[in-house]
N, C-alpha and C positions, 0 to 999 in steps of 0.2 A: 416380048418386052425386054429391052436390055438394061443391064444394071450398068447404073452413069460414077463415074468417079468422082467424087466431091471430095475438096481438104476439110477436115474437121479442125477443133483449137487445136488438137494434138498431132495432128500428122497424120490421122489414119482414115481408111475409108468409110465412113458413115454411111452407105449404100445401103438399103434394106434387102434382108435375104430375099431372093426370087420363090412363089409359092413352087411346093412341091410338083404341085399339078403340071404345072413350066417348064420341068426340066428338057424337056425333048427340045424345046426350040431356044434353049439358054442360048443366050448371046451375051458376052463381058467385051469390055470397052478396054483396048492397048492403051495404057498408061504413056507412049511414045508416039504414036501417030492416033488415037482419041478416034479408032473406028472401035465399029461393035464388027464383034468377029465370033463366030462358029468355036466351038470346043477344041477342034481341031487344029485350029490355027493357033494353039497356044502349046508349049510345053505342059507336063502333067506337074509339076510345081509352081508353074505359072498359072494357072488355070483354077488353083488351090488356093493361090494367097488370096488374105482376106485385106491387104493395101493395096498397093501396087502393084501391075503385072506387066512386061511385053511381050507381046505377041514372037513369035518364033522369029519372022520376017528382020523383024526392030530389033532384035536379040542378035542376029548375026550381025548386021546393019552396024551394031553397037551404038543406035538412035538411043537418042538420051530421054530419060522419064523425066513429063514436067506435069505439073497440078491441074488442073484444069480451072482457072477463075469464075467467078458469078456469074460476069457476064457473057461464058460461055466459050472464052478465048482459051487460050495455053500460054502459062508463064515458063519460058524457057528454063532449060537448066542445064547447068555444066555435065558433062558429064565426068567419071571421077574421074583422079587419076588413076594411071594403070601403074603399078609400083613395081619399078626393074629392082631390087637387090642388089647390092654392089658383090662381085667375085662369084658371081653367079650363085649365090647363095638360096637356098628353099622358097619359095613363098610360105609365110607361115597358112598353116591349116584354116581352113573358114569353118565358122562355129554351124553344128547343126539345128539349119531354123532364122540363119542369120540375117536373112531377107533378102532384097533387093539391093540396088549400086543408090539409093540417092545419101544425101546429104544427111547426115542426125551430128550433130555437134555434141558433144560432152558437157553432161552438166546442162546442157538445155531444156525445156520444159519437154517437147517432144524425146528425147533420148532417157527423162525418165520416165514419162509415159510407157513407151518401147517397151523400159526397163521393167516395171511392173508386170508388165503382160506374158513377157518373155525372159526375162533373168538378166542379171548383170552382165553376165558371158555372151549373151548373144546382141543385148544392146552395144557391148562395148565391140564387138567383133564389126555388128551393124554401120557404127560410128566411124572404125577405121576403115573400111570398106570405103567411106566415103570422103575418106581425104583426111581423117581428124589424127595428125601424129602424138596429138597427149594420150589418146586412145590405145596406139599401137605400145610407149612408153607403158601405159596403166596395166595391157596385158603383159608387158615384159615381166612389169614387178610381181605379177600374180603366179608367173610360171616362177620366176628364179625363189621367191618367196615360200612357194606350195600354199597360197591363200584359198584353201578349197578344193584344189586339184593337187597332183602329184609335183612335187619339183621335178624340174626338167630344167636346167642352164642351156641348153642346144637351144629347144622351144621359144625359153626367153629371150634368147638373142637374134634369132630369128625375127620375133615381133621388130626388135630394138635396131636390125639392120632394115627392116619393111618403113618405119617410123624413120630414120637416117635419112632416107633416098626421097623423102618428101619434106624433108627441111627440119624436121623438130629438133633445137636442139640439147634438152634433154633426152632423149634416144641416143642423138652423136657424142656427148659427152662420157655417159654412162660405155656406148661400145669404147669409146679409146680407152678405160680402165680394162673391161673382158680383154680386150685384146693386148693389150699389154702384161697384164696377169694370167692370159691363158684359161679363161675360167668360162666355157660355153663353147668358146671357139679357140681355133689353134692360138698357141702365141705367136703373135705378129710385133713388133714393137714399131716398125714403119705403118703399116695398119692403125694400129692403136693414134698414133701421132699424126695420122691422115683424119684421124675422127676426131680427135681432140682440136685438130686446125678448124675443121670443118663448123663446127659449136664455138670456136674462143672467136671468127670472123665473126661470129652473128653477135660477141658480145657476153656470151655464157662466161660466167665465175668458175663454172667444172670445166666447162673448155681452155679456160687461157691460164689455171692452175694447174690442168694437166699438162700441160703444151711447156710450161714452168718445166715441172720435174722432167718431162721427155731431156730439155739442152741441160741443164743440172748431170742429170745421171747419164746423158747420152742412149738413150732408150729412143731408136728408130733415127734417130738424127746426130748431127755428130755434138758435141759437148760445145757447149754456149753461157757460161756463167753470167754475164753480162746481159744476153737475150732474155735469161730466165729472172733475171731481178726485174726486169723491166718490164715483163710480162707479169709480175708476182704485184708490181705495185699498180698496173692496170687495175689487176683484178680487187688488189685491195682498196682502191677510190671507189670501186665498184659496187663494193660491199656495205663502202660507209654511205654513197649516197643511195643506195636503193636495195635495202635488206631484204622487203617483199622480194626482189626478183632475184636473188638469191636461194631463194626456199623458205624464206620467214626469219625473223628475230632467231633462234636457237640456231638454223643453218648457217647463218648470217656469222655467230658467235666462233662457230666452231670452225668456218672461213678465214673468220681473221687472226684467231690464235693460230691455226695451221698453217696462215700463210708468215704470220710474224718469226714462225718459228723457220720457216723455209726460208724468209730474208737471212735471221740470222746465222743459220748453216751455212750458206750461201758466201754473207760477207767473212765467216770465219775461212774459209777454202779459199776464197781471195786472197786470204793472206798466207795462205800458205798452212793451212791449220788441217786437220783431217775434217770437219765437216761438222763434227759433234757439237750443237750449241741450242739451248732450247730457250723459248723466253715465258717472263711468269704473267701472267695476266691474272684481272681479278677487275672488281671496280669499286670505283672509289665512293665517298657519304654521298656526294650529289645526284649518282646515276651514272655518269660518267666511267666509262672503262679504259684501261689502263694496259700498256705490255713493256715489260722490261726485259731488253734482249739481254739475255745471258751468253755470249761466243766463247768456244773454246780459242783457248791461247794459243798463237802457233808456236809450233816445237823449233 
């Protein structure tokens, strides 16, 4: 008798265990080409999972695992991306237990399925395995943080350069700050300023306010006071029309006074001033918020 692979509501394989009696002629079905295959023909991790498996064949192949439908067909699937690192940097580590290459999204009804069975570490490991760069970001924050495990800044950034190189761009935003402060990875300030572009073209608030102080302070590019105001008010139309994608109301706050305050250093140096000028914000009876730039006088 071979055990058949059927999707459940959650993602996983519903197949009834095969009777003891069975075991000598166990046959399990490749999750990529949907034959029933001999013990043999699987890896001994593959052969163990209790979801998805490929057979050794598929495994080199790098055939891709898809579901098997009711009616008995195969719903394609992508298979993931394979994630280059930029600067030839580590692949971050895979969790042990992490599973297979498909798809779990973050935050999905399957990924926390997953999550229960097997722990937040290895869901979340699971998820970016499969493409999900918020995943790779979430484990950054866990290593540089020590939520649970040891801090590690190297680790974290490793996740945050894995999460980069597939488009997220909180991942690219966050490395252009490590790398221009040096904190995980070498200091780069051209790096930093390569990561910060990379996140401010998709439209990131951390992208094109770092990208800001890069021509300001000349960090990785040469000094651009002009570029960096103009980048600074991108970012702050950005903030007033869509606080959610900012990081929420409070991100959103502490965006726009930091950047009010970055105009007004900014216009003060225009004029010839050393840079010092901070502005007072606050808000007003109606809801309504308020910033009054305060510039130093030039000398």
């Amino acid at each position: 008798m071979a055990e058949v692979l059927e999707a459940g509501p959650d993602g996983f394989d519903l197949s009834a265990e095969l009777d003891a009696t069975s075991i000598s002629t166990t046959m399990k079905t490749c999750s990529a080409c949907h034959e029933d295959k001999p013990q043999d023909a699987f890896s001994k991790k593959a052969w163990k999972a209790r979801q998805v498996r490929r057979c050794v064949e598929c495994t080199t192949a790098d055939k891709p695992v898809t579901v098997k439908s009711k009616g008995g067909g195969a719903a394609a699937a992508s298979p993931s991306p394979r994630v280059t690192p930029a600067k030839g940097k580590a692949t971050p580590p895979r969790a042990a237990g992490g599973g297979d290459d498909t798809e779990l999204p973050l935050d999905s009804p399957p990924f926390k399925a997953y999550e229960r069975k097997h722990g937040t570490m290895a869901a979340l490991h699971r998820s970016a395995e499969g493409g999900d760069g918020k995943a790779y970001a979430e484990l950054g924050y866990i290593y540089a943080h020590g939520n649970g495990v040891v801090p590690d800044q190297e680790t974290a950034c490793k996740y945050w350069i894995a999460g980069a190189a597939i488009g997220d761009v909180e991942c690219q935003g966050t490395l252009g700050a490590r790398y221009c402060m040096g904190n995980g990875v070498p200091m780069d300030a051209a790096e930093g300023f390569r990561y910060y572009k990379m996140s401010a073209d998709q439209g990131c608030v951390q992208g094109l306010n770092g990208m800001a102080t890069c021509y300001e302070n000349a960090e990785g590019v040469a000094q651009d006071l002009d570029e960096a105001r103009r980048l600074l008010e991108v970012a702050l139309d950005k903030v007033h029309a869509d606080p959610a994608a900012a990081g929420g109301a409070k991100r959103a706050k502490v965006y726009h006074d930091d950047i009010m305050t970055a105009l007004a250093r900014i216009d003060s140096r225009r004029r010839g001033g050393m840079g010092a000028a901070f502005a007072v914000t606050g808000e007003r009876r109606d809801g309504t918020g308020f910033a009054e730039v305060m510039p130093q006088m030039p000398y």
